[in-house]
ROMI-226088 format. One record per residue (C-alpha): residue number from 1; x negated, y negated, z. Coordinates in nm, 3 decimals, always signed. Example, Ala and Ser with C-alpha at 12.3 -4.5 7.8 and 13.67 -1.06 7.14 Angstrom:
2
pos / east / north / up
1 / -1.230 / +0.450 / +0.780
2 / -1.367 / +0.106 / +0.714
//
This chain:
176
pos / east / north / up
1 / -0.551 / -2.957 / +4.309
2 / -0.881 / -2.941 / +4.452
3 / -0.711 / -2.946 / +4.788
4 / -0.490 / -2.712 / +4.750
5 / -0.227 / -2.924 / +4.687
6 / +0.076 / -2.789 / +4.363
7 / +0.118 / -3.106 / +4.146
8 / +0.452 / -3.192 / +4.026
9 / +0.584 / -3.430 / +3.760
10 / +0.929 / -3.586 / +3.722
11 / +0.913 / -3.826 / +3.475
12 / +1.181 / -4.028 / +3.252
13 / +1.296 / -3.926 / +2.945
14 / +1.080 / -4.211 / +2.786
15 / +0.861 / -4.142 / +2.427
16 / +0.519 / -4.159 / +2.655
17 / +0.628 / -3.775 / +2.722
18 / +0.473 / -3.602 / +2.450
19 / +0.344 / -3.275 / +2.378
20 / -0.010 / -3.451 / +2.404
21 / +0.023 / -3.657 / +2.771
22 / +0.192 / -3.318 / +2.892
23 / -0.085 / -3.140 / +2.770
24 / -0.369 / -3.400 / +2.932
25 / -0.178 / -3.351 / +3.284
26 / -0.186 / -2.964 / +3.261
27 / -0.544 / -3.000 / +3.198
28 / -0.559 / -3.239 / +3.496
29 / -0.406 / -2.990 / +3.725
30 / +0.018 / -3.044 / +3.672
31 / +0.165 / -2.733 / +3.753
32 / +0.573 / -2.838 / +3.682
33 / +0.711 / -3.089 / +3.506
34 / +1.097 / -3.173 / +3.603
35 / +1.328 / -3.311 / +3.356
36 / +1.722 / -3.459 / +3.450
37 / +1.959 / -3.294 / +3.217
38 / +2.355 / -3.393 / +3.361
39 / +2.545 / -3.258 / +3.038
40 / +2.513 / -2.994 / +2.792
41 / +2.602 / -3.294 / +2.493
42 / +2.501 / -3.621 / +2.437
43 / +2.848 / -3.752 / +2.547
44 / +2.856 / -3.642 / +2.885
45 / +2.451 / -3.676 / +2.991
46 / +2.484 / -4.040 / +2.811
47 / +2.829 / -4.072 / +3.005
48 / +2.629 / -3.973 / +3.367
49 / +2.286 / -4.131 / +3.291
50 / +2.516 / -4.485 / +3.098
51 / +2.195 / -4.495 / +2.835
52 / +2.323 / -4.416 / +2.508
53 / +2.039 / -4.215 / +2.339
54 / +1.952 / -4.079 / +2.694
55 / +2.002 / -3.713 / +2.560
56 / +1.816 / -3.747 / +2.277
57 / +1.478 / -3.838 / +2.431
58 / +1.585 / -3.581 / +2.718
59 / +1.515 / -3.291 / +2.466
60 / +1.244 / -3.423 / +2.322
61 / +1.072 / -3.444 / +2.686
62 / +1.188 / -3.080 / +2.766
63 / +1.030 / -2.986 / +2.448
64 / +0.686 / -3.182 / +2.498
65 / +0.658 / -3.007 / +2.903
66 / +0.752 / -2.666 / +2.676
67 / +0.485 / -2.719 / +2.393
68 / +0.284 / -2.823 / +2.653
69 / +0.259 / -2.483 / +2.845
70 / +0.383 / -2.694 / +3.176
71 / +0.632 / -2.542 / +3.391
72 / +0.922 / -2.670 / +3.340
73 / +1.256 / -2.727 / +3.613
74 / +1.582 / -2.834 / +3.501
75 / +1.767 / -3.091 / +3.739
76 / +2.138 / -3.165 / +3.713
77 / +2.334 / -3.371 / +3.915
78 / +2.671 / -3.260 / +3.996
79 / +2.936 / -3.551 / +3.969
80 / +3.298 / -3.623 / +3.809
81 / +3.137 / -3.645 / +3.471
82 / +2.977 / -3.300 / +3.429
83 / +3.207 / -3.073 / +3.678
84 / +3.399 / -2.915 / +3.396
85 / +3.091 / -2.892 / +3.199
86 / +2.892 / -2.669 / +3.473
87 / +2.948 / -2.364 / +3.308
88 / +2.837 / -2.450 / +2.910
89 / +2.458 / -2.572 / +3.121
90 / +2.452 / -2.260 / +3.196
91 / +2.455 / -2.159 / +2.874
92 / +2.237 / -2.417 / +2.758
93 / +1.947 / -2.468 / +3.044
94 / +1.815 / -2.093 / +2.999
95 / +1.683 / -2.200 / +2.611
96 / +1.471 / -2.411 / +2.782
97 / +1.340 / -2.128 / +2.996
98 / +1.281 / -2.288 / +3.295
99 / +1.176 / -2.151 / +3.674
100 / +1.410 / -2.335 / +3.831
101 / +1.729 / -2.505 / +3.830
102 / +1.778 / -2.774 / +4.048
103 / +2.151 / -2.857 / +4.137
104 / +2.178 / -3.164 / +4.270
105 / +2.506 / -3.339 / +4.461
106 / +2.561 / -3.696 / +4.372
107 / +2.466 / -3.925 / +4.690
108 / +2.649 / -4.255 / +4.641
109 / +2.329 / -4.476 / +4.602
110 / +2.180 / -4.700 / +4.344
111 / +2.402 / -4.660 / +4.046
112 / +2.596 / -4.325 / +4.216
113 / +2.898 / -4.439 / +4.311
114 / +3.165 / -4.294 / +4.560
115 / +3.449 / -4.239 / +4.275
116 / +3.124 / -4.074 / +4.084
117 / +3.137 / -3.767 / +4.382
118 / +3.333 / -3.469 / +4.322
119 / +3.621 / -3.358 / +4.587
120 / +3.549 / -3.144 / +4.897
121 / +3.782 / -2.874 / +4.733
122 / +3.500 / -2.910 / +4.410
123 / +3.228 / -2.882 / +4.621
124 / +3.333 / -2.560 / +4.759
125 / +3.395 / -2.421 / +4.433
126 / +3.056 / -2.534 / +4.279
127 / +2.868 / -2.378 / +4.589
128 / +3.052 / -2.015 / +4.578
129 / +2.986 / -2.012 / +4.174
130 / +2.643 / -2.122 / +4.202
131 / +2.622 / -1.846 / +4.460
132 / +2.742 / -1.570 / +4.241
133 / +2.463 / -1.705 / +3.952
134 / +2.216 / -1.641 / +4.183
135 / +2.260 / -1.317 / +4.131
136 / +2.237 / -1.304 / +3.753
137 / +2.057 / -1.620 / +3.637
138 / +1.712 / -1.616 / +3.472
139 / +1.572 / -1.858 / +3.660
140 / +1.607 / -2.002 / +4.030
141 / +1.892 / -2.219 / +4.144
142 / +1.832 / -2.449 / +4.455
143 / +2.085 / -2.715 / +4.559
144 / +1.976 / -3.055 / +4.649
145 / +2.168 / -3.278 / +4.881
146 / +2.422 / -3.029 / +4.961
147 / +2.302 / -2.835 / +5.273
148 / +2.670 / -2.738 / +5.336
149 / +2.579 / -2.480 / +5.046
150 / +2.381 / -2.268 / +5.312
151 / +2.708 / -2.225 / +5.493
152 / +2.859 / -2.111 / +5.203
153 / +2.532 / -1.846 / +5.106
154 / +2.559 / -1.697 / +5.451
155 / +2.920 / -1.662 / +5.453
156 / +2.934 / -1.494 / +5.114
157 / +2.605 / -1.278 / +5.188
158 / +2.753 / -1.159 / +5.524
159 / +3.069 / -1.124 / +5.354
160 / +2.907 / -0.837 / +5.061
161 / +2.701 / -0.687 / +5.359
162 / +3.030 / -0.636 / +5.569
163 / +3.184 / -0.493 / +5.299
164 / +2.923 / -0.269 / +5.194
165 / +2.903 / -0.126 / +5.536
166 / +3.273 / -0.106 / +5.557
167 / +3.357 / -0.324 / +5.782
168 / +3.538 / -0.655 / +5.859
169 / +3.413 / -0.992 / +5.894
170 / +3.488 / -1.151 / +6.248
171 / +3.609 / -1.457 / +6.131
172 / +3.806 / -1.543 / +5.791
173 / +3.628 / -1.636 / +5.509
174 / +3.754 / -1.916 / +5.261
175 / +3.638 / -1.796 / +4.955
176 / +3.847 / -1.785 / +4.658
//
């Protein structure tokens, strides 16, 4: 901080995040604290994360950044377990009320595996409804290893500002 440099935190959900050790960073200059949350129940996160108990000590780490007066980000990786579940975290990440939620898409590394990734066809339909909560969300969204989303943001946006000035895109849009 005394550099001018925005310190970030994205820890585990492990018990050694507390209300207190959240706390004792703030004072030390953390500025955001970002937690994983990949379901909106303990079945699915547990499912995604394969630690039972996962979700558990995932709210109580949200919590301690909250009590903590840390800002807090939300990331969620986007895979075959949580797809149809997208739309109840979007009910359930703004209780947490955080600045930002980041979206990522699955890379098949580490313990991401290929049959883990959602279809092209999914992706596309993630990226156009993430672009219409942008509009309405209270917090951020940002995608994370999915720059094809920009294509899909610039599309849509040219799309609404074609239409608003009454005119017609030069090329067709697919955007159901």
């Amino acid at each position: 901080n005394s550099r001018g440099m925005r310190v970030s935190l994205a820890p585990s959900a492990t018990r050694l995040v507390t209300p207190e050790t959240m706390s004792e960073a703030r004072e030390a200059g953390l500025a955001r604290a970002s937690i994983s949350l990949d379901g909106s129940t303990p079945e699915i996160h547990d499912a995604f994360r394969r630690t039972p108990g996962s979700f558990d000590r995932t709210m109580r780490a949200i919590q301690a950044v909250g009590q903590a007066g840390v800002s807090l980000q939300i990331n969620t990786t986007v895979s075959r377990f949580n797809l149809d579940d997208l739309k109840n975290m979007v009910n359930v990440v703004p209780q947490f009320k955080p600045v930002l939620w980041d979206v990522f898409f699955l890379v098949p590394t580490g313990r991401g595996q290929q049959e883990d990734m959602i279809s092209p066809e999914q992706h596309e339909m993630v990226f156009n409804w993430l672009y219409d909560l942008t509009k309405t969300a209270p917090f951020d969204v940002k995608t994370t290893a999915a720059e094809h989303y920009r294509r899909v943001a610039i599309q849509r946006r040219r799309a609404e500002d074609e239409a608003r000035a009454g005119t017609s895109p030069p090329f067709p849009l697919a955007v159901d």
